[in-house]
Rosetta silent file (secondary structure, phi, psi, omega in degrees, C-alpha in Angstrom):
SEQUENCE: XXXXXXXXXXXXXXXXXXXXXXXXXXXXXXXXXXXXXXXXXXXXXXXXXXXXXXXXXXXXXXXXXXXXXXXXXXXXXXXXXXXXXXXXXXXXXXXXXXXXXXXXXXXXXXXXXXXXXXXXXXXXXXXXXXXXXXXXXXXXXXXXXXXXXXXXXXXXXXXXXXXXXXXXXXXXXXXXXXXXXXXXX
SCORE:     score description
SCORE:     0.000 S_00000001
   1 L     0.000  -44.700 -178.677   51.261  -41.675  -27.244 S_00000001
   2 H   -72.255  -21.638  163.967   48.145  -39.744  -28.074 S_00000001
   3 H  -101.339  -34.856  163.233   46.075  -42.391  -25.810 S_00000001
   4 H   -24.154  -57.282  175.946   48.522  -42.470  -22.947 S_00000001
   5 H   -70.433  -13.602 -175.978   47.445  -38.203  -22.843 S_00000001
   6 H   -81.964  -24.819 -167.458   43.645  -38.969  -23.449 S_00000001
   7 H   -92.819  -12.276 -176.236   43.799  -41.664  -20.234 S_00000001
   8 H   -89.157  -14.815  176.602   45.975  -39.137  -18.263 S_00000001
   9 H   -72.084  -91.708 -118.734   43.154  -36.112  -19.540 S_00000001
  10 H   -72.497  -55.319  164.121   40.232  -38.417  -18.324 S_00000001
  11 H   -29.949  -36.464  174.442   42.373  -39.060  -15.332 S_00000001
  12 H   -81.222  -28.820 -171.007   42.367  -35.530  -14.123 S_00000001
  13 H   -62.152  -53.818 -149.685   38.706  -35.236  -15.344 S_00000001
  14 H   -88.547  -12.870  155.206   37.542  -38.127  -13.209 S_00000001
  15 H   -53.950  -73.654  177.795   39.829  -36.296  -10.116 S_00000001
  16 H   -38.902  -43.881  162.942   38.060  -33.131  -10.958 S_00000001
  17 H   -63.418  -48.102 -168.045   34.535  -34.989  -10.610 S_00000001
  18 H  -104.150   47.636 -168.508   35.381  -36.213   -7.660 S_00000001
  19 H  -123.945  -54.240  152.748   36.957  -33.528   -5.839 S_00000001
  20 H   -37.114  -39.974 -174.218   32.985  -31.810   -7.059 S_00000001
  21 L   -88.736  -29.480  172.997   30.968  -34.926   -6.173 S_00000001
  22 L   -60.778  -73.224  172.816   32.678  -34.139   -2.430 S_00000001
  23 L  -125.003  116.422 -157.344   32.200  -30.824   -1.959 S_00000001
  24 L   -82.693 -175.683 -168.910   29.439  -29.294   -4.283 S_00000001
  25 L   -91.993  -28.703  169.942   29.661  -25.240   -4.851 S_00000001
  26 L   -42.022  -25.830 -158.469   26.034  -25.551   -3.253 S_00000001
  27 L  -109.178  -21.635 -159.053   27.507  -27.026    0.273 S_00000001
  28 L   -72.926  160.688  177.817   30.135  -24.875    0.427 S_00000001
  29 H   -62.582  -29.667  178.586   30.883  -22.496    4.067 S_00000001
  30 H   -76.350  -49.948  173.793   31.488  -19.661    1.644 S_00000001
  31 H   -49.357  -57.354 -177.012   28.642  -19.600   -0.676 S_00000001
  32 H   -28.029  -74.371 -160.148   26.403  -20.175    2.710 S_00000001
  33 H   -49.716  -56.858  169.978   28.233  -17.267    4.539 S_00000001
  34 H   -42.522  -42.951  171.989   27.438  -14.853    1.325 S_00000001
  35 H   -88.556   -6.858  138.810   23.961  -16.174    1.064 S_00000001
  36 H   -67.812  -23.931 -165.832   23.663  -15.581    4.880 S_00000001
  37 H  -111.828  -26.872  151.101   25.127  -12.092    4.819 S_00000001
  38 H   -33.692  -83.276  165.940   23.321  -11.378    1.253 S_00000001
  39 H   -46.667  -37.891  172.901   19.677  -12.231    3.113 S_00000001
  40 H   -66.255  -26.389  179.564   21.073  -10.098    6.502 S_00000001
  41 H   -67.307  -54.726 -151.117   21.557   -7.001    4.133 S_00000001
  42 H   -71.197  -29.798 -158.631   18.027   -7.555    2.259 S_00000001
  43 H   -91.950  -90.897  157.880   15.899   -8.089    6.000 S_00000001
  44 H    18.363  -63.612  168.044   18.079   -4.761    7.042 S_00000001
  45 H   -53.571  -42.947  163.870   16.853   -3.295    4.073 S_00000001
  46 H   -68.554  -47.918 -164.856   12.981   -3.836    4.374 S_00000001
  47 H   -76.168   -5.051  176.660   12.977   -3.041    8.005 S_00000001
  48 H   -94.039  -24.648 -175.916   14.983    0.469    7.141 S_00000001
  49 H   -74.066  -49.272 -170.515   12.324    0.790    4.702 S_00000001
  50 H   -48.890  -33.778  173.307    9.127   -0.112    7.013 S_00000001
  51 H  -100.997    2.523  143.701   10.517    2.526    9.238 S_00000001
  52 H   -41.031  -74.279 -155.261   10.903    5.275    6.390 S_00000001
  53 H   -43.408  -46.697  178.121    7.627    4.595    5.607 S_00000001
  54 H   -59.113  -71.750 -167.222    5.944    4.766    9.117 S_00000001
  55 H   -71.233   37.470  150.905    7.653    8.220    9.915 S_00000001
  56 H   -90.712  -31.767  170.810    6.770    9.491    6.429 S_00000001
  57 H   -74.964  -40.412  176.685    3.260    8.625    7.378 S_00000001
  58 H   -75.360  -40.047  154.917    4.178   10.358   10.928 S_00000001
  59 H   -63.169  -42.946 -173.524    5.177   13.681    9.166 S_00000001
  60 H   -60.032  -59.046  167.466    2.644   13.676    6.613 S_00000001
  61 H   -30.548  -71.178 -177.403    0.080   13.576    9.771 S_00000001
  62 H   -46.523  -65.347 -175.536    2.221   16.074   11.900 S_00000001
  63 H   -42.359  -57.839 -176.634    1.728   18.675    8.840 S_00000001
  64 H   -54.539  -29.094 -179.052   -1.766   18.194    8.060 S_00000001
  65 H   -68.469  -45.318 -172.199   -2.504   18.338   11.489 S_00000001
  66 H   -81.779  -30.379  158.384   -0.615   21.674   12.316 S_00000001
  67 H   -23.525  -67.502 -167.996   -2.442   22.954    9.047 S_00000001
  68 H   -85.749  -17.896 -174.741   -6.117   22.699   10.595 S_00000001
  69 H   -56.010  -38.130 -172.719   -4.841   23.687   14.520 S_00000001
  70 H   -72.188  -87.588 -175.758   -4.995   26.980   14.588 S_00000001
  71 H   -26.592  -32.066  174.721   -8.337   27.549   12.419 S_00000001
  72 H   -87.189  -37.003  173.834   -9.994   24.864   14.416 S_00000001
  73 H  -118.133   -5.479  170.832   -9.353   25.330   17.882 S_00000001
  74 L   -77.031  -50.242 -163.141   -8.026   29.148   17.685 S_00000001
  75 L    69.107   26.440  157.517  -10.836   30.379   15.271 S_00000001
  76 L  -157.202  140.878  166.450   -7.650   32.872   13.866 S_00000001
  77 L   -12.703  151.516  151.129   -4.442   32.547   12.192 S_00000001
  78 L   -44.304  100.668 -166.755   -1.108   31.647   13.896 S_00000001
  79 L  -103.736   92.833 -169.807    0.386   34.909   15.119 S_00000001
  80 L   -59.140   -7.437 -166.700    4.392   34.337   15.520 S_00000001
  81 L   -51.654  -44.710 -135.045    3.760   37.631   18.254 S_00000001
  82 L   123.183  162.485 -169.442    2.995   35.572   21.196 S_00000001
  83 L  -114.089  127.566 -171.804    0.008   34.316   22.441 S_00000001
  84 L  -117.746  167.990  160.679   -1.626   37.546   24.351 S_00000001
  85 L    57.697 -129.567 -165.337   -5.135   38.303   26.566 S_00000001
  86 L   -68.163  -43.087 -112.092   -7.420   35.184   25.769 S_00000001
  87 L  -105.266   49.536  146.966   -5.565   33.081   23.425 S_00000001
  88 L   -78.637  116.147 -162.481   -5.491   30.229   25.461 S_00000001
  89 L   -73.583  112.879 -172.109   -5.976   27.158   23.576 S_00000001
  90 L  -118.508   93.768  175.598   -8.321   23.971   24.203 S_00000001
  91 L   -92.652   17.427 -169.485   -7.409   21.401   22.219 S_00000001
  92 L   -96.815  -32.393 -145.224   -8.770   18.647   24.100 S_00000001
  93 E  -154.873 -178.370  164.351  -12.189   19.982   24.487 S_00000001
  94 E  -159.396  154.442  161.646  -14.796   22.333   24.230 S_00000001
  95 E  -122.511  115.171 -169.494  -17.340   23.919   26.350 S_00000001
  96 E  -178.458  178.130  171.804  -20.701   25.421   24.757 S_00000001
  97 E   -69.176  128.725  167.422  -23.940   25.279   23.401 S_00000001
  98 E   -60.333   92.126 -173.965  -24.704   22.638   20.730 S_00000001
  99 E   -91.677   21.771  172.311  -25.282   24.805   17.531 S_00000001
 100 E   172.981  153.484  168.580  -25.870   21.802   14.587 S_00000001
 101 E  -146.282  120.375 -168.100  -26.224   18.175   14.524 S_00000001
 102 E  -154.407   74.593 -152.131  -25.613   15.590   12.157 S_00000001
 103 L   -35.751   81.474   69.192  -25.059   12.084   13.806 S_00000001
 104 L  -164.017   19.684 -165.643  -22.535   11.350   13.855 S_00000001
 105 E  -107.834  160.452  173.005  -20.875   14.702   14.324 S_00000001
 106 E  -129.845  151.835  166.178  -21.802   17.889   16.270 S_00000001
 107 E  -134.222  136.476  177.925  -20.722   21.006   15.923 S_00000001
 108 E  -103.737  137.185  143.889  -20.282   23.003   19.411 S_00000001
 109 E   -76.039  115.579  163.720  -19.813   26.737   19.957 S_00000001
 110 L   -74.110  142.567 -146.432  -17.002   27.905   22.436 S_00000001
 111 L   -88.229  -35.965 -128.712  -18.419   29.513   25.152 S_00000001
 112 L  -102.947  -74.028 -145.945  -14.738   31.179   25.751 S_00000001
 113 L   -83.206  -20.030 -162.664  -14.030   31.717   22.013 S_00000001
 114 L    60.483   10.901 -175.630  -17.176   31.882   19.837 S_00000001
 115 L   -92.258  167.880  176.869  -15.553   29.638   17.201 S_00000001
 116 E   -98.347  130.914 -179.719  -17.292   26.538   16.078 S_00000001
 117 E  -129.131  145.922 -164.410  -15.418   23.405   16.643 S_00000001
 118 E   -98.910  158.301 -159.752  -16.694   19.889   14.880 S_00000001
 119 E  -154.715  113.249 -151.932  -16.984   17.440   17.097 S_00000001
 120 E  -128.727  128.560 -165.506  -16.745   13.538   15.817 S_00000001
 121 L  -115.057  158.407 -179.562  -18.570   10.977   18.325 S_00000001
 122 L  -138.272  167.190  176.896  -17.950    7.106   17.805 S_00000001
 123 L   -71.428  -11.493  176.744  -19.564    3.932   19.611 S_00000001
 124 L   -91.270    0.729  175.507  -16.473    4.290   22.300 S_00000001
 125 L   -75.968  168.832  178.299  -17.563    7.902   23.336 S_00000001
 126 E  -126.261  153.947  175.540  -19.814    8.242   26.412 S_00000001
 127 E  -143.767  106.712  164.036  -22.640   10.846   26.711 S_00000001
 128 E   -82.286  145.258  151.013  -23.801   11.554   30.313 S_00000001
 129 E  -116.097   97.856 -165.863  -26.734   13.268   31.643 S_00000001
 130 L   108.842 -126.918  179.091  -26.761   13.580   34.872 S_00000001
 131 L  -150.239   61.679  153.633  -25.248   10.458   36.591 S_00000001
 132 L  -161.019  150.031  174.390  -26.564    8.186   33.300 S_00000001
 133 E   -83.905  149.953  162.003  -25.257    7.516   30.015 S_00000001
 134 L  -137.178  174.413 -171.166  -27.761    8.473   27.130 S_00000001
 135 L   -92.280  162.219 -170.846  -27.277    7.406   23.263 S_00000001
 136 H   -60.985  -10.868 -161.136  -26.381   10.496   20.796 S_00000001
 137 H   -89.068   27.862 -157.669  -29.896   10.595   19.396 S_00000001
 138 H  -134.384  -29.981  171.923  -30.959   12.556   22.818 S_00000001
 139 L   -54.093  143.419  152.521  -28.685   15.206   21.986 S_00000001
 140 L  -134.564  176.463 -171.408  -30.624   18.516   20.599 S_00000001
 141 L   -79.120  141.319 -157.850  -29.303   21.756   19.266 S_00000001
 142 L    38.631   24.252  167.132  -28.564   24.326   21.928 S_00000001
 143 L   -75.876  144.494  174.504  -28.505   21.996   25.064 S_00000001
 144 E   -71.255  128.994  158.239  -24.938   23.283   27.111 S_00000001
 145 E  -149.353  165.919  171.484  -22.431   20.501   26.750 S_00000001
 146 E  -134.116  144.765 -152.981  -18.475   19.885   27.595 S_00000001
 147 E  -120.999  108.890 -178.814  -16.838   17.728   25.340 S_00000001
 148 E  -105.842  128.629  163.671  -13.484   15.979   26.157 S_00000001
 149 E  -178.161 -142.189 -165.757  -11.310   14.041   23.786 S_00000001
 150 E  -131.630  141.365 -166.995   -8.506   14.240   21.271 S_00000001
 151 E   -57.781  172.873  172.497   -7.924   16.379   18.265 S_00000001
 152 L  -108.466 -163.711 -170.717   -7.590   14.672   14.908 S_00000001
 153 L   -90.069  -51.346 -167.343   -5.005   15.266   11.700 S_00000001
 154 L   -67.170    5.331 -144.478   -8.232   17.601    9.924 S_00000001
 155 L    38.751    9.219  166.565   -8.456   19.607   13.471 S_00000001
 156 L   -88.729 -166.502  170.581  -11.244   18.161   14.697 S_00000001
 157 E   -82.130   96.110  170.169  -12.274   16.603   18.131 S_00000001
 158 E   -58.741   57.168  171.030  -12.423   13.198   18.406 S_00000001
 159 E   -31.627  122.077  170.288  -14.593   12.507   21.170 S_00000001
 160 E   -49.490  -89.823 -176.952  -14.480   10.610   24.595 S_00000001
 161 E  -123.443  112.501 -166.280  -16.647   12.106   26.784 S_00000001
 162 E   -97.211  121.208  165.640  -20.006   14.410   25.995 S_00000001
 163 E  -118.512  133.761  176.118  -21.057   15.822   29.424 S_00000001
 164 E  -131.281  158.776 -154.049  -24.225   17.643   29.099 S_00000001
 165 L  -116.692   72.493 -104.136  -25.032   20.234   31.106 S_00000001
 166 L   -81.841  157.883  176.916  -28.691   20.431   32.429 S_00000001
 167 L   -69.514  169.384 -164.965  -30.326   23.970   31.728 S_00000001
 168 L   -75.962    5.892  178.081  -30.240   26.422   35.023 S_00000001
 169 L  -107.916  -13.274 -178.549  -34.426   25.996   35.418 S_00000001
 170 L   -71.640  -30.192 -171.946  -33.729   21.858   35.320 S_00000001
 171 L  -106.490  139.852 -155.073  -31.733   21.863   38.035 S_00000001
 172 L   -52.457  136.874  176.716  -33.027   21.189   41.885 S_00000001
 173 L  -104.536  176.468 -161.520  -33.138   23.427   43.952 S_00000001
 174 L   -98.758  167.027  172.287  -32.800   22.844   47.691 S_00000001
 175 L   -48.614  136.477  169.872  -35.667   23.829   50.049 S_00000001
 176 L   102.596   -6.700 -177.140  -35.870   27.582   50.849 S_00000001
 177 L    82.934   82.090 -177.762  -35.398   29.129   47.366 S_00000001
 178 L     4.704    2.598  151.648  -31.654   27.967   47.755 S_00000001
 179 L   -32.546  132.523  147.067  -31.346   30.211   50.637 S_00000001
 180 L   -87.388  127.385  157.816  -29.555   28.470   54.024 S_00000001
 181 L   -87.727  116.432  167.524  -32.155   29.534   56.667 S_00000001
 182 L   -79.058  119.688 -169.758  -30.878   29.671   59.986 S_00000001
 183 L  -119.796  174.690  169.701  -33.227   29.363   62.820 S_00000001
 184 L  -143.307  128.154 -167.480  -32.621   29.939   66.660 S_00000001
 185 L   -82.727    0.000    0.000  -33.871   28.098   69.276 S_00000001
């Protein structure tokens, strides 16, 4: 009697293998769908991070930036009053005499403002004279220049474009002492 129950135990056993040797737990559509919807959560999850991170990195900027704006392109504190008389702002540019140089930066005086604004040139800026580009080492201290480009996070100027601005005895003057002379025949 006791091996009649050992061959009906090994019977169910060898049922039991091969109901397992059919369909493993590895093959099955459920584990899959869980280890597909596990892995859709986890991708979901990096790419919610990647874009924490970038606008954390996008704020951090935006602060630092609104830090130096005022001092740098105002020359005075942030006044919640209103902005009154002159306190028009140019935060693109500058127009002024070249007071200091130290390649690969400038620092200009506004003409409008009297503040000093730093001014950071790269190999994609251009420096005209004229109707020709010249290289930064041509610059000198107190040649007139206007300086277009884009602020930075620290408030300075990233520069574009360096227009310099020939002094008033450099530039030609027409026939006549600039006078139009009229004649009559």
């Amino acid at each position: 009697m006791q091996k009649e129950g050992m061959d009906e135990i090994d019977s169910n056993n060898e049922e039991t293998n091969v109901q397992f040797e059919q369909a493993p737990f590895f093959q099955s559509k459920t584990l899959r769908t869980i280890i597909y919807v596990v892995g859709a959560m986890l991708l979901l999850l990096v790419v919610f991070k990647a874009g924490e991170m970038v606008e954390s990195q996008r704020a951090d900027f935006a602060y630092r930036w609104s830090q130096n704006y005022y001092p740098n392109f105002v020359g005075e504190p942030y006044s919640r009053m209103g902005f009154g008389g002159n306190d028009f702002m140019t935060a693109h540019g500058v127009f002024g005499p070249i007071i200091s140089i130290d390649a690969p930066s400038l620092v200009v005086q506004d003409a409008n403002s009297n503040v000093e604004k730093d001014v950071i040139t790269s190999t994609r800026t251009s420096i005209v004279e004229f109707n020709s580009s010249i290289p930064f080492s041509n610059l000198g201290v107190n040649e007139q220049v206007i300086v277009i480009g884009s602020p930075d996070s620290s408030g300075q100027i990233q520069a574009r474009l360096i227009r310099v601005i020939p002094a008033p005895s450099s530039l030609p003057l027409s026939a006549g002492g600039g006078q139009i002379q009229i004649q009559s025949q």
